[in-house]
C-alpha positions in Angstrom: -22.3 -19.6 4.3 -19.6 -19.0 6.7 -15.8 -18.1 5.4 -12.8 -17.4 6.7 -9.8 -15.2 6.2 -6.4 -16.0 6.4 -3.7 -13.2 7.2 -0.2 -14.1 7.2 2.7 -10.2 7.6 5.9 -11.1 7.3 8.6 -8.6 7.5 10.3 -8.0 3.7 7.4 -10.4 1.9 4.3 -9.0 0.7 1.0 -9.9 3.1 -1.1 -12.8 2.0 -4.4 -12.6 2.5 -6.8 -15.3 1.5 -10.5 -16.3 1.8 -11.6 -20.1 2.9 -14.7 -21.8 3.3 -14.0 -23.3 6.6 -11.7 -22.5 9.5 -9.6 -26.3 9.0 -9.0 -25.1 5.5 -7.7 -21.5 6.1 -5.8 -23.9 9.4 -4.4 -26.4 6.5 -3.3 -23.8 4.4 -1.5 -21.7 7.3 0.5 -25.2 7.5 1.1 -25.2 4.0 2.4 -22.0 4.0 5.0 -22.8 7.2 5.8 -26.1 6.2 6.7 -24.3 2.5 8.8 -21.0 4.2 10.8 -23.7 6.7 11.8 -25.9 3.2 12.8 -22.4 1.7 14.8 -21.4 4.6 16.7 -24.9 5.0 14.8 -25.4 8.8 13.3 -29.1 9.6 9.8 -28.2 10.8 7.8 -29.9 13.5 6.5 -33.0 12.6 3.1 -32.0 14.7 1.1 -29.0 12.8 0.4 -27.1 15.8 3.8 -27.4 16.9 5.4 -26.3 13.4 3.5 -23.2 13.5 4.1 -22.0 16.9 7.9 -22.5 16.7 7.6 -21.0 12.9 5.7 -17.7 14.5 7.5 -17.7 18.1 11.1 -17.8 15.8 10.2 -14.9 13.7 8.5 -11.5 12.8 5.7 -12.2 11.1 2.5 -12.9 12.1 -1.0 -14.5 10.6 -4.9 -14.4 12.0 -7.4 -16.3 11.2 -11.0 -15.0 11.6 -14.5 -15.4 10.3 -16.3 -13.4 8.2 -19.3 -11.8 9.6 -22.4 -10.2 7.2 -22.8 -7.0 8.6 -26.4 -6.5 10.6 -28.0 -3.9 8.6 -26.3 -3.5 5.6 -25.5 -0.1 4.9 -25.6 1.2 8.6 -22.1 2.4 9.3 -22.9 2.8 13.2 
């Protein structure tokens, strides 16, 4: 089963980092969360989702990455 993580840094907030089971759900919730912080700081966001969270992230400090979560190889090996 693959799953995903979601980290979203922005300066003076604590980091949110949360687990999905698919890359559109960590992508929907990444929405949610810009969609939510543009409400809170009285900005209209882009109608289009990719648009709202590149002028969300290119307007500000914080940052977010999305990236699957690998098993490791060999369990156990650190090398």
């Amino acid at each position: 089963m693959q799953r995903f993580v979601l980290f979203i840094g922005e300066p003076g907030s604590a980091d949110i980092v949360d687990i999905y089971p698919s890359k559109p759900a960590a992508e929907s919730a990444l929405v949610d969360y810009v969609r939510a912080r543009a409400a809170i700081n009285g900005q209209d966001a882009h109608p289009d989702d990719d648009q709202a969270v590149a002028s969300y992230f290119a307007d500000s400090e914080a940052i977010y990455a999305i990236a699957r979560v690998m098993p490791l190889a060999n369990p156990g090996n650190d090398q």
